[in-house]
C-alpha positions as CSV (number, residue, x, y, z in Angstrom):
1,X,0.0,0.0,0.0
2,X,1.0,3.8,-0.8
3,X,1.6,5.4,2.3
4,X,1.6,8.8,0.7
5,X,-1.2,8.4,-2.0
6,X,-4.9,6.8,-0.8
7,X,-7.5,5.5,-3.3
8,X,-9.2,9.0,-2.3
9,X,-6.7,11.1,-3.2
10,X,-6.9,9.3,-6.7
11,X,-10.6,9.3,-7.0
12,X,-10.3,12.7,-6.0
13,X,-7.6,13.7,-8.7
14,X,-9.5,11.5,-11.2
15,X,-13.0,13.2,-10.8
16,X,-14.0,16.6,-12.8
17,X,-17.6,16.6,-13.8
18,X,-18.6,19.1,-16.4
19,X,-18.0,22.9,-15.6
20,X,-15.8,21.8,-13.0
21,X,-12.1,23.9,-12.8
22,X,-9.4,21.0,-13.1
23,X,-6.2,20.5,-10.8
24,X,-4.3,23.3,-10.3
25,X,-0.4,23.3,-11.2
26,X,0.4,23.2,-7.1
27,X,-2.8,19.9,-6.8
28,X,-0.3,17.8,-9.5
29,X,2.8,18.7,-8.2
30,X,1.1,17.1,-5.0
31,X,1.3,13.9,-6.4
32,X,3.8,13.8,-9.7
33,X,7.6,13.3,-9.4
34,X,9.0,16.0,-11.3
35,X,10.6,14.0,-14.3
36,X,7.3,12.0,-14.6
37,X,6.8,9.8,-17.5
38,X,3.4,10.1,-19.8
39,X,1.8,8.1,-22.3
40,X,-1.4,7.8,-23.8
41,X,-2.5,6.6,-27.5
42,X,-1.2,9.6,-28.9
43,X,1.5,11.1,-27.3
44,X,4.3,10.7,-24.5
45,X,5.7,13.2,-22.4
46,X,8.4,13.8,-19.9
47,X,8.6,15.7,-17.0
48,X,5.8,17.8,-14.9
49,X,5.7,20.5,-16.8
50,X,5.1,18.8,-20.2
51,X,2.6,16.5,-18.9
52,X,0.7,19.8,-17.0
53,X,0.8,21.2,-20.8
54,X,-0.5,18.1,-22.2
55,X,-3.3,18.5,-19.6
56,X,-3.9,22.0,-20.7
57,X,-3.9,21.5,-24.0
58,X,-6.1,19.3,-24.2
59,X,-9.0,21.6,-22.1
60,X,-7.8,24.3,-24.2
61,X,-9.4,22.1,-27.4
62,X,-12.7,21.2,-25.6
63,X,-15.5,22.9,-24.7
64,X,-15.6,20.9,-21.8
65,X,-14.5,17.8,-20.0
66,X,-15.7,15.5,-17.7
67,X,-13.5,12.8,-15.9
68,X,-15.4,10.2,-13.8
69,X,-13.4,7.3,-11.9
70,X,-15.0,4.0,-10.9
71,X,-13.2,1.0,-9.6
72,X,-9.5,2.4,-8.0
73,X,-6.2,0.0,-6.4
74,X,-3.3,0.3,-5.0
75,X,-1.4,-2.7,-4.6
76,X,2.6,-1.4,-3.4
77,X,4.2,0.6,-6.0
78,X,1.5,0.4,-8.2
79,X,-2.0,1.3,-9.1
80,X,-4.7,1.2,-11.3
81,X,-7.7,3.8,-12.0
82,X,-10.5,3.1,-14.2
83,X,-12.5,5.8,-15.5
84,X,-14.8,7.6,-17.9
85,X,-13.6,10.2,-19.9
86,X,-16.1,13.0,-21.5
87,X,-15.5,15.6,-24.1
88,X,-17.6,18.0,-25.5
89,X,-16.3,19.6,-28.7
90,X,-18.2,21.8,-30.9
91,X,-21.6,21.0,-28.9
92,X,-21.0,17.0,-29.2
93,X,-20.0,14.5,-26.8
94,X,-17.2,12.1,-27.2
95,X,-16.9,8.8,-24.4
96,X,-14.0,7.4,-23.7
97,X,-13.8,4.2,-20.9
98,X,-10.2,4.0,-19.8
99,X,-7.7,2.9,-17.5
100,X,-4.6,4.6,-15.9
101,X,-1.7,2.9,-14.4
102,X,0.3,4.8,-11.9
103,X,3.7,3.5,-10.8
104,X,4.7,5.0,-7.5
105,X,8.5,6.3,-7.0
106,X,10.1,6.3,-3.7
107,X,8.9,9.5,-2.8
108,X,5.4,7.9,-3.2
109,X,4.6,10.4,-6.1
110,X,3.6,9.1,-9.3
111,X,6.6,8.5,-11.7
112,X,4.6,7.0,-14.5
113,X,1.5,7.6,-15.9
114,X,-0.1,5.6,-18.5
115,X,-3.5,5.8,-19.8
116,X,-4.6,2.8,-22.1
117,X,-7.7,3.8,-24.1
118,X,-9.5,3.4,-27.4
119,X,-8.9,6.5,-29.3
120,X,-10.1,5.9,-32.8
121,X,-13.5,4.2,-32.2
122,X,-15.2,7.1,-29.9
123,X,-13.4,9.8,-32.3
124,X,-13.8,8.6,-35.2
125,X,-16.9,6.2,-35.1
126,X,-19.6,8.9,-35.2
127,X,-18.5,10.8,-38.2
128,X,-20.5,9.7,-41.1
129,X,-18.2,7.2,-44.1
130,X,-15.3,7.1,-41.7
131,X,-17.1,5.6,-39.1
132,X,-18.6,2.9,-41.2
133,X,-14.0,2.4,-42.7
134,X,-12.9,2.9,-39.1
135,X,-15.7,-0.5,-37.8
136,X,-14.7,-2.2,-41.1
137,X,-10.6,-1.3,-40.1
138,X,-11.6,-3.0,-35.9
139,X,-13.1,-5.7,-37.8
140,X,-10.4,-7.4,-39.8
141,X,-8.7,-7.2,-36.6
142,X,-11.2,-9.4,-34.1
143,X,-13.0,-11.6,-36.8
């Protein structure tokens, strides 16, 4: 068990409903080493400050977000957070189910971040033609 970061603290830094303010630069330097390591489908980043900017970028490109956490464990150096993320972009929703994994340094700060998640489907699925290429594409791959 993390002795410095409780399943609450991670529900509590993986919750933002919609018109909620996200963390603050001081609430993820709370729980981020410095030279944390980032990943996600599309991009990887190193250190706090990029992986703040990567944060802010993406609000920046939304309208809004919403970022709802479900099942959360810790289990020594390591933990898990499954959530929901929401995005609403030019006055349409976008759902994204995911899951983090969080690997703890000795500080007890997180020193990797990595979010696995389906990017293509919920982007790209709704739009009409490439939705229909994009369920095609998924399904050479699982048939």
């Amino acid at each position: 068990m993390n002795k410095f970061i409780s399943e609450k603290d991670l529900k509590d830094l993986f919750t933002k409903g919609y018109g909620d303010k996200p963390p603050t630069t001081k609430q993820w330097s709370k729980y981020y080493e410095d030279d944390v390591i980032f990943s996600d489908p599309t991009q990887v980043t190193n250190g706090l400050v990029a992986y703040i900017d990567a944060q802010n970028k993406l609000i920046k490109r939304c309208d809004d977000i919403s970022l709802e956490s479900h099942s959360i464990a810790i289990n020594g150096d390591v933990g898990f957070v499954e959530w929901t993320l929401g995005l609403k972009i030019m006055k349409k929703e976008f759902i994204y189910p995911g899951t983090t994994k969080l690997v703890f340094g000795k500080t007890g700060k997180i020193k990797e971040h990595r979010d696995y998640f389906d990017f293509c489907g919920p982007t790209f699925g709704p739009v009409p033609i490439l939705g229909s290429f994009i369920r095609w594409l998924y399904g050479l791959f699982v048939n």
